[in-house]
Every structure is written in structure tokens, then in C-alpha cells.
C-alpha positions in Angstrom: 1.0 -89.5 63.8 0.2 -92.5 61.9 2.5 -93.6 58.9 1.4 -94.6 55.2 3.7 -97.0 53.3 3.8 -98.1 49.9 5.1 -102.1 50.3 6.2 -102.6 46.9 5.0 -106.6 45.1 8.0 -107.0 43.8 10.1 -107.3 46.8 8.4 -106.5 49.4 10.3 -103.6 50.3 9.0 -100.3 51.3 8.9 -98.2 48.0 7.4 -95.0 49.3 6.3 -93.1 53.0 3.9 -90.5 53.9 2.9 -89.6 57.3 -1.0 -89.3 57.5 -2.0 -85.6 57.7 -3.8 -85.3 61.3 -7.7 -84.0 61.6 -6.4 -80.5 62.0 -4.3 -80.4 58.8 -6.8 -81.9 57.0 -9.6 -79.5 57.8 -7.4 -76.7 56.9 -6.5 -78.1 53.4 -10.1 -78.7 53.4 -11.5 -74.3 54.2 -9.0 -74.0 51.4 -10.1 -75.8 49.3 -13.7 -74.3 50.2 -11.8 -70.7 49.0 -10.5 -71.9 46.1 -14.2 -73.1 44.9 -16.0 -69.8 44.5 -13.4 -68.3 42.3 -12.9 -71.2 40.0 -16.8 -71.9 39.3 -16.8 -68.0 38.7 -14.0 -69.1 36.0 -15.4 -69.3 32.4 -16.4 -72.8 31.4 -14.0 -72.6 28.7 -11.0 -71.8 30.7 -11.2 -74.1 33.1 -10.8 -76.7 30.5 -8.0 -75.2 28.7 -6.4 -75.6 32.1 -7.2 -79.1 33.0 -6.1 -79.7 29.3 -2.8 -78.4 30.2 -3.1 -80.6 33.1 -3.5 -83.4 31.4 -0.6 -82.8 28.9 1.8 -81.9 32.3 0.8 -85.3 33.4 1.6 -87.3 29.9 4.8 -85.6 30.3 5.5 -87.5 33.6 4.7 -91.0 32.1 8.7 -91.6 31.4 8.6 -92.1 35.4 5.1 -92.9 35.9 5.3 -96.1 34.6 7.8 -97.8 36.6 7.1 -96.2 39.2 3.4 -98.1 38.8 5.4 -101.1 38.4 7.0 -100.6 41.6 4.1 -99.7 43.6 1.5 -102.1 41.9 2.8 -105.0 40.0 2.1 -103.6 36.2 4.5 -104.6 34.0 6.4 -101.9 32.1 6.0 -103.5 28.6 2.1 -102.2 28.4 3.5 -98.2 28.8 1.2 -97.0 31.5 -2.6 -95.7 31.8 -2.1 -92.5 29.9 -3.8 -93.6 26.4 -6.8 -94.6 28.7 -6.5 -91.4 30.7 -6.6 -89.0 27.7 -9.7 -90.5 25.9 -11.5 -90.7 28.9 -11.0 -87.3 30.0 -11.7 -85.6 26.5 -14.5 -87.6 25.8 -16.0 -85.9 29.0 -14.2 -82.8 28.2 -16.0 -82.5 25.1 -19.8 -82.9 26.0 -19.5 -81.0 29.4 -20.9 -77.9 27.3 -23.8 -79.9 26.4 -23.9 -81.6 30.0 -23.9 -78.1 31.9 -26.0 -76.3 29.8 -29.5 -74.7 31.5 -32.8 -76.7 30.8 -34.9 -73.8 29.1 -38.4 -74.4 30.4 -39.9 -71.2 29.3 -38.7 -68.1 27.9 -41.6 -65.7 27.0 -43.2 -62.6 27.5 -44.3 -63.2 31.0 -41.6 -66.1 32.2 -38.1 -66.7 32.3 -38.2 -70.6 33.8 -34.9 -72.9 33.3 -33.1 -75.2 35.6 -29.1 -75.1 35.9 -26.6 -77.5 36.9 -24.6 -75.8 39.9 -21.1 -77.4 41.5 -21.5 -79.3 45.0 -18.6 -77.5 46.1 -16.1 -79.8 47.1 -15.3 -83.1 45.8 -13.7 -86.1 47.8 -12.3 -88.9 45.3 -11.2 -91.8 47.4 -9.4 -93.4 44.6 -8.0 -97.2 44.1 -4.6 -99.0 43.0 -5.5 -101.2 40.4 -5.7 -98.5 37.6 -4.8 -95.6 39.8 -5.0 -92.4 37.0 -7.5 -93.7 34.8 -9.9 -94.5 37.9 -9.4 -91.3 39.4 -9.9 -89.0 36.5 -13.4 -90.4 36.2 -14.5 -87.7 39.0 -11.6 -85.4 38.9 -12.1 -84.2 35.4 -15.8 -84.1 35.2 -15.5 -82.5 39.0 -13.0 -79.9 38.1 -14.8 -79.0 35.0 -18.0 -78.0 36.7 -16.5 -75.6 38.7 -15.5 -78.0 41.6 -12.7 -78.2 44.1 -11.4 -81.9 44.8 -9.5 -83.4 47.2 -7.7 -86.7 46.3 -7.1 -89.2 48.5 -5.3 -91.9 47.1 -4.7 -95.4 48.2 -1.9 -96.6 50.3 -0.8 -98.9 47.9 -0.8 -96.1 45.1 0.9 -93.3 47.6 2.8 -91.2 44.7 -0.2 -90.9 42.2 -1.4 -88.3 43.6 1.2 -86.0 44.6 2.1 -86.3 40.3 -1.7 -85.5 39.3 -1.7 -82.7 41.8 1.8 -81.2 40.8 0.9 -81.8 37.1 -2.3 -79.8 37.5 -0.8 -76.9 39.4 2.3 -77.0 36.6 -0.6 -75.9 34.1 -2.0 -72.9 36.1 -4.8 -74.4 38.1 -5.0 -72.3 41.1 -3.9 -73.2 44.4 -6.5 -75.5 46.6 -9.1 -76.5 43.3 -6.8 -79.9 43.2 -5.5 -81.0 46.2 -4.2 -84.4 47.6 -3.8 -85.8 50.8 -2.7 -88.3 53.3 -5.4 -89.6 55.3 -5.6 -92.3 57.3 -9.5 -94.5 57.8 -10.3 -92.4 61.2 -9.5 -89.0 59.7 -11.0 -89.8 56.9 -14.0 -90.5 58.6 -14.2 -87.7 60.7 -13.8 -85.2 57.5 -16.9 -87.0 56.1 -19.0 -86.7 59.6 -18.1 -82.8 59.2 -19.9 -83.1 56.4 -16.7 -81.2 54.8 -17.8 -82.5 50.9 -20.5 -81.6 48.8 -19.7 -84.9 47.0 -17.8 -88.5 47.5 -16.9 -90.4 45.4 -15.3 -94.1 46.9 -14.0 -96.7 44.4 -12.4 -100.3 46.4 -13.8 -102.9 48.5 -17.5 -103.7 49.3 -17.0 -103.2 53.3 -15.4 -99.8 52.4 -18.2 -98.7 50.6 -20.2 -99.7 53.3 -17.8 -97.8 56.1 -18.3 -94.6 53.6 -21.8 -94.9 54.1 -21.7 -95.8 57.6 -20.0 -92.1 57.9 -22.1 -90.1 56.2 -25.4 -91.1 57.3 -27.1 -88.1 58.8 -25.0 -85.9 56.5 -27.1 -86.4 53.4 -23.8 -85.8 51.2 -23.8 -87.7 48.1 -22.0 -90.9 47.2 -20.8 -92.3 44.5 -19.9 -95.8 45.4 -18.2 -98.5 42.8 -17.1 -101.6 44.1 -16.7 -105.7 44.0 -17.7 -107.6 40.6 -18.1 -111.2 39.4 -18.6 -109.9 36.2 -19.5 -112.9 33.6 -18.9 -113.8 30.4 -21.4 -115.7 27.9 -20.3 -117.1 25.0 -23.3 -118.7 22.5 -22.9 -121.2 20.0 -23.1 -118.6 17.4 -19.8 -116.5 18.5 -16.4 -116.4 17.0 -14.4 -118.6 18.9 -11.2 -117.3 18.5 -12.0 -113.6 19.1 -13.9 -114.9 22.3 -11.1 -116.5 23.6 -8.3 -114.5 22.8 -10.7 -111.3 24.5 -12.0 -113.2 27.4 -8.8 -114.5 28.5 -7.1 -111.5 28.4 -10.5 -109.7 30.2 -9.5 -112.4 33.0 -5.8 -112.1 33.3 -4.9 -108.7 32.2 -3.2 -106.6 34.9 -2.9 -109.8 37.3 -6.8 -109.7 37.0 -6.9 -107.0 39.3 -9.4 -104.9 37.2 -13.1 -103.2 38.1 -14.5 -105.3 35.3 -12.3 -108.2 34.8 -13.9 -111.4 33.7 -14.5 -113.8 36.5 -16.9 -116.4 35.5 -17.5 -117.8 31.8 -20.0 -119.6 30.5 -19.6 -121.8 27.1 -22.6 -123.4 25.1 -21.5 -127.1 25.2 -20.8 -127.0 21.3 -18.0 -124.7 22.2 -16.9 -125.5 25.3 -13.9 -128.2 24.8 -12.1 -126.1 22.2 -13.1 -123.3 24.2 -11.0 -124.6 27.8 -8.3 -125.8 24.9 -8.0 -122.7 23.3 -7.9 -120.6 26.7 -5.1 -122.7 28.3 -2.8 -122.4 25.4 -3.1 -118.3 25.8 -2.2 -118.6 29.9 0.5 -121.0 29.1 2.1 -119.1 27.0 2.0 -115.8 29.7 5.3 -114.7 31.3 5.2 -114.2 34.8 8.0 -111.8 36.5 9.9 -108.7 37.8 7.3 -105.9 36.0 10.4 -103.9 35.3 11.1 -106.4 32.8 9.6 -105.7 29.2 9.9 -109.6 28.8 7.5 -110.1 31.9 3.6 -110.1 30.7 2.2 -110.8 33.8 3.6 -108.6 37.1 3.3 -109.7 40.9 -0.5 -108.6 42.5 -0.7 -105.9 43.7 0.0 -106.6 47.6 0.6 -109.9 49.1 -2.8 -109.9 51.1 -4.3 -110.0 47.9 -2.3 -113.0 46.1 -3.3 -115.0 49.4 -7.3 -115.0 49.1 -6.6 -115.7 45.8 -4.4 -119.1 46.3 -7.0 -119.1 49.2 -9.7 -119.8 46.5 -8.0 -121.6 44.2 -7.3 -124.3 46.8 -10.5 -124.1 48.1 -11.9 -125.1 44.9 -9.5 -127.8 44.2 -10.1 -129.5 47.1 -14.2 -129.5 46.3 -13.5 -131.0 42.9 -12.3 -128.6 40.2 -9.8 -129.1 38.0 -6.6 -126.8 36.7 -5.7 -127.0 33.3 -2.5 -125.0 33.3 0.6 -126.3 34.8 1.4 -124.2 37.6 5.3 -125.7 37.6 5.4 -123.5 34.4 5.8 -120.8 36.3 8.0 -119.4 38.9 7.9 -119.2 42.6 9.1 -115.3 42.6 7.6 -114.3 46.1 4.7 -113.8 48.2 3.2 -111.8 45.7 3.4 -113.4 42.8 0.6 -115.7 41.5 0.5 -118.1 38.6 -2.5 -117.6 36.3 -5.1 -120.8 36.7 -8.1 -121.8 34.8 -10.4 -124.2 36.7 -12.8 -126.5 35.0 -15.7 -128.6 36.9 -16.8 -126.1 38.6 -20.1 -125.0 39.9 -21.7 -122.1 42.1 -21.3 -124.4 44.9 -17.6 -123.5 44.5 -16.8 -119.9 46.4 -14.4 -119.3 43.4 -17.4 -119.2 41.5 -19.3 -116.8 43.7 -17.2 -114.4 45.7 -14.7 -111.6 43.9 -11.1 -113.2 43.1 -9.4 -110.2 41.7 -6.4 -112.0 40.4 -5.4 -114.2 37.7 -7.8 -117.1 38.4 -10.7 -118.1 36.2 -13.3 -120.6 36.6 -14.7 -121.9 33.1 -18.6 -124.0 32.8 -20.2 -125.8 30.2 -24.2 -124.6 29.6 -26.9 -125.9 27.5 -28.8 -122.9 26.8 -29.1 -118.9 27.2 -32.1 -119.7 30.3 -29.2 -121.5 31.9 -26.8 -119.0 31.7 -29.3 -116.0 32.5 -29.5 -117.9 35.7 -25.9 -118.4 36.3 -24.6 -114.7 35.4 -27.1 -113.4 37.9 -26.4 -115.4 40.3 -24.4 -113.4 42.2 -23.7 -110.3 45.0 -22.2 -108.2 42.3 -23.8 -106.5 38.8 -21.1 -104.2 36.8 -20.8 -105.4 33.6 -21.4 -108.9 31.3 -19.9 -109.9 28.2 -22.0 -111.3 25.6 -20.7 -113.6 22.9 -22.5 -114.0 19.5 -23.0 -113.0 16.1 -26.6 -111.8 16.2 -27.1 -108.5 17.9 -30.6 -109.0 18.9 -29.7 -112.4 20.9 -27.0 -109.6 22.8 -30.0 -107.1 23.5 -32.6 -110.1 24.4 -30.2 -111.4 26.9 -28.9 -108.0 28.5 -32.4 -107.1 29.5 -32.4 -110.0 31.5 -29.2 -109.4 33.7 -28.5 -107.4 36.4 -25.8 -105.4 35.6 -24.3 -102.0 35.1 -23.1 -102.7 31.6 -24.1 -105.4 28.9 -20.8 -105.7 26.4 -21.4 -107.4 22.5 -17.9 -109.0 21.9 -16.1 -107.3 24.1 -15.6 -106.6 27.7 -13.1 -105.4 29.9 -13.4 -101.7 28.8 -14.7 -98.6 29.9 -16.7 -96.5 27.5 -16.5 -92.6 28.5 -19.8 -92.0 26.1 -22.0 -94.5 28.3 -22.5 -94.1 31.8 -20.2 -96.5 34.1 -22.2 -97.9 37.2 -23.5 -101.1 38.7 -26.2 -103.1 40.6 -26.2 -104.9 43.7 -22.9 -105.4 46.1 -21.1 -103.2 43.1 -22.8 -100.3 44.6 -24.7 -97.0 43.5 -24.5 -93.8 41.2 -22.7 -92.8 37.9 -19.5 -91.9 36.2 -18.9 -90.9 33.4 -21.1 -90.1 30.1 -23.1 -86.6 30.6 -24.8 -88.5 33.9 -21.2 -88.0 35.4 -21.4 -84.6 35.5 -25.0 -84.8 37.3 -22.7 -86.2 40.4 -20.6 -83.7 40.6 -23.6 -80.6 40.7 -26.8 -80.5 41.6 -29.9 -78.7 40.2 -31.1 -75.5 40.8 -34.6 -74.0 39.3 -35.0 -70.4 38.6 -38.8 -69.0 38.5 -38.4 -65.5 37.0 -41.6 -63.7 36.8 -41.5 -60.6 34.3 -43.6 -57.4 35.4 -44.3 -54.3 32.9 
């Protein structure tokens, strides 16, 4: 029996244990959870709701421990109070249209016909979910999921070992009924071999590009679903036209917030030369004046990364593209050697696509800044790259916004703004990011499928 452990950033000690469930246990939880399906799709719309609203209000309860227990597991720093604002407005938002999202498609209703098409569960849902925001990532399936009458099984990173076991016991607190929402401790061959069962009418996988690939890999032949979101570049274009100040200030934060360890953090900018000296100025100022530290410090506003695997490909890349000719403009002594973990946020000028910083995913508080002479030039740039989730678009003139994001390949084209999830638009990407949709009324197509009913009436 294999072990899971939760190796905490800040220390490097081992925060939390689980021993991995073997393929017997997890086949059982599994028929359960097939049991507990029938009855809670046979569960009025409304009801089911009014429990995962209770749910939801169990969990907000928790956040007192949630949040340093994040802190512990993942790096956040206390002072920004958890994922719970994020968590609730997500989950409503999709709350409130899953009437709308569910409803029949009335084809025909006459005389002689009774033709409509319904949206029917899958059954039962697998979320595989990820650390970096570990409740408000995961209730982008769970809650539309649950709502449509599914059963889901949570399997939560490594990294994130407790999050679960706290939605889960949350959820049953409020009266959902035993085996709709259960989580589980899976190891990658288990996990596997669940998926080759074909044990889920749905999956939906949020983490690395070659796990998205493995999930594939083991559901070929199955023809189960996927829902698959995962590496970004994502850029950010700023015009000549934008509001400097608001750019920076937004974009900097897009790119160091949470360690950068975010789906859609900013990797990549691009200025218009008019802008791009007090731009760099401007942007090194914000990072200088960051506080790196113990996350269970309110002083601290930027936490360890998440594991120390992770901080090395990121010093990996920054020297890397040091030694090929860019330049840092913060002052790394400004910071504090705390530990393996721990990385000190870098912006890198003179840098070019040549430059792997500039290409592959970083996912940690390292930016790379370039100068462009016009929006062909940076059309070119922000696609070139693997990845497509979202690009941020900097200007005053809406139009130049909409011109522009018809030319990108992306997932989602942000006006003055980036670095946010909007539950009312549907959340997917392009390329290496991966397939399918979350969120918006399209997330709820995920988690059923369609069924057409042909009703002939005879006198």
C-alpha cells in the first residue's frame, strides 16, 4: 500500500499522510457511488441545490482552518483569507442558470408530436483536481456535476491532500446523501485502472500537459469524456493607447499573485515601445516592494511555491535565460534565502522567443517583459506558443480589443483585465492547454449528455 504525503513549502516537513486506497477499495467506493446516482437525479432540481447550498455554507464555515491550513500545504499567504469569495460566486453563478441550462429543447409540441431533447446526468463524475487554487478549481465540475443529478468522486492532489476530505465532510454536514460526494486517495496506477474500467460517465483532469496526455492515454477505447485544462503562456498586450498605471499595477499582480502559480497567470508581456521604459520602471517598483516569507505571516505577500520541484524549473529558467542575454531588473539580494522553496519574484528584460522562459510554462513568480512596434508584431508573438487559455488586452478602444482577439488563439480574450475567471463565460483553451468546457451553461453540457424523445400521438 502506497503512501500519499503532503511535504509542506514552508519547511519541508511532512504536513499531512494518507495511504492510497488499493483498486479494490476504490471500485467499491466507486458501485456506491453508482447507487447513490439513481436516487439523487430522481431528487427534484430544486432540492439538490438547496443542499449543495448548504454545502457550500458548511464549507465557508471551515475557512477559520482552511486557510492556514492552505498556507501550510501550498504556500498561500494567510493575509489574502482563502478561496472562499471566489468559491461562492462561482458556484451561484452556475447555481443560478442551471434551470435554464437543464431545461428540455421543445422541438415540437402539437397535435400529432411531442418532440424535445433533454439533458440527462453521465452518471458518475471523476474530478482530478489541482493545488494551486484547490476549492475554487474543483468546484468548477463538482457544483455543476452535482447539480445535474451526478455523483462525483474527488481525487485531489497530493500536494492539496486535506481539501478534499473538508469539501466532502462539508457536503455530507448539509444532508447530501451518502456516496453522491465522495473523495479519495488514489495513487497514478489505480487511478488508471478505475479509468480503463470505464468506471466514469465523465473526467474531468486539471494539472500538467503530460497528465492530460496519461488521462487520455487511459481512456482510449473507453469513449468516456474528458474535460482536460492544462499548461498556459498566457500573454499580455498592452497598446499605446492603455492606461499605464492600471496595466501595470494588473499585469504585475496577474504575474506574481499566488507565487504565479495560477491557470491563467501572465507569463509573457508585450509593450508598444511608447510605453515600454515606464512600463519595466513602473513594474519593478511593484515587485520590489513585495514581501517574501513564512505564509503564516499576515506581513508576508508573497508565500514559498508550492513544492520545491516546482521553485527548481523555475530558477532553472531564470538562469537559463540569464546566461542567453536577459537582464533582471529587481534585485534579488532584496529578498531572503528562506529555503528550497522559496523563490524571489524576477522580471527579465531583453528577452526574445529564442529564450525558453519566453516559450515554455514557468508557473512561478518570473516574468519576461518585450518591447513591440505594432499590434501585427504582437499577434505574432502572443501566438506563438504550445499553449492558448486566455490573453490580456491593453487599450482604451474596445474595438482594437475585439480586432485583435479574433486573431489569437486562445480560450479567453480579457479587455483590461486578466487573471480572472468569469463563471458567465465558458472557461476552456486551445492547443497544449487542452479540450472541453467549464463553466457558463456549456459546463453543464459536460456533466450530461443528450437524449431525444420522438413521441408519436395516436387517436
Amino acid at each position: 500500500m502506497s503512501s500519499l504525503k503532503c511535504i509542506s513549502p514552508i519547511d519541508g516537513s511532512v504536513f499531512a499522510e494518507r495511504n492510497a486506497f488499493d483498486i479494490t477499495t476504490a471500485r467499491t467506493i466507486v458501485e456506491q457511488s453508482k447507487a447513490a446516482q439513481k436516487p439523487w437525479q430522481a431528487t427534484s432540481l430544486d432540492d439538490r441545490i438547496a443542499l449543495i447550498k448548504k454545502g457550500l455554507s458548511a464549507l465557508e464555515a471551515m475557512n477559520d482552518e482552511i486557510v492556514p491550513e492552505l498556507a501550510h500545504m501550498m504556500g498561500r499567504p494567510v493575509r489574502y483569507g482563502g478561496e472562499f469569495g471566489g468559491v461562492k460566486e462561482r458556484s451561484y453563478a452556475m447555481l443560478n442558470m442551471a434551470a435554464d441550462a437543464l431545461k428540455p429543447v421543445v422541438v415540437e409540441e402539437s397535435d400529432n408530436f411531442s418532440r424535445y431533447i433533454t439533458r440527462e446526468a453521465v452518471g458518475v463524475v471523476l474530478v482530478i483536481a489541482p493545488w494551486n487554487y484547490p476549492y475554487l478549481t474543483a468546484v468548477n465540475t463538482i457544483v455543476p456535476a452535482l447539480a445535474a443529478g451526478n455523483a462525483v468522486v474527488l481525487k485531489h492532489s497530493t500536494q492539496t491532500l486535506l481539501v478534499g476530505e473538508r469539501m466532502v465532510e462539508a457536503f455530507k454536514s448539509a444532508g447530501v446523501p451518502e456516496g453522491v460526494f465522495s473523495n479519495v486517495y488514489l495513487d497514478h496506477a489505480t487511478t488508471g485502472q478505475l479509468i480503463k474500467d470505464r468506471s466514469f460517465g465523465f473526467i474531468n483532469f486539471t494539472g500538467s500537459v503530460d497528465g492530460g496526455k496519461a488521462i487520455e492515454t487511459g481512456a482510449a477505447g473507453t469513449f468516456t469524456n474528458i474535460g482536460l485544462e492544462l499548461g498556459g503562456k498566457d500573454p499580455g498586450y498592452v497598446m499605446a493607447d492603455a492606461n499605464l498605471d492600471v496595466a501595470v499595477e494588473t499585469l504585475i499582480d496577474g504575474a506574481m499573485f499566488n507565487s504565479g502559480q495560477c491557470c491563467c497567470s501572465i507569463e509573457r508581456i508585450y509593450v508598444d515601445e511608447s510605453l515600454y521604459d515606464a512600463f519595466v520602471e513602473k513594474a519593478t517598483a511593484i515587485v520590489t516592494g513585495y514581501t517574501l516569507g513564512n505564509p503564516l505571516d499576515p506581513e508576508t505577500t508573497l508565500g514559498p511555491m508550492a513544492h520545491e520541484r516546482f521553485a527548481k524549473e523555475v530558477k532553472a529558467q531564470l538562469a537559463e535565460a540569464l546566461a542567453d542575454g536577459a537582464k533582471g531588473t529587481v534585485d534579488p539580494s532584496l529578498f531572503p534565502d528562506l529555503g528550497p522553496a522559496y523563490v524571489a519574484p524576477q522580471i527579465l528584460v531583453d528577452v526574445d522567443h529564442t529564450i525558453r522562459v519566453m516559450r515554455d510554462e514557468t508557473f512561478g513568480p518570473l516574468v519576461g517583459i518585450m518591447k513591440v512596434k505594432s499590434e501585427v508584431e504582437a499577434i505574432e508573438l502572443m501566438n506563438d506558443s504550445n499553449f492558448g487559455l486566455t490573453a490580456s488586452i491593453w487599450t482604451s478602444n474596445l474595438e482594437n480589443a475585439a480586432r485583435i482577439g479574433a486573431q489569437l488563439e486562445t480560450g479567453t480574450v480579457f479587455m483590461n483585465r486578466c487573471d480572472y475567471v468569469d463563471p458567465g463565460l465558458c472557461w476552456t483553451g486551445c492547443k497544449d492547454t487542452g479540450r472541453g468546457a467549464a463553466l457558463s451553461s456549456l459546463g453543464y453540457q459536460s456533466v450530461t449528455r443528450p437524449k431525444s424523445y420522438h413521441l408519436k400521438k395516436v387517436v
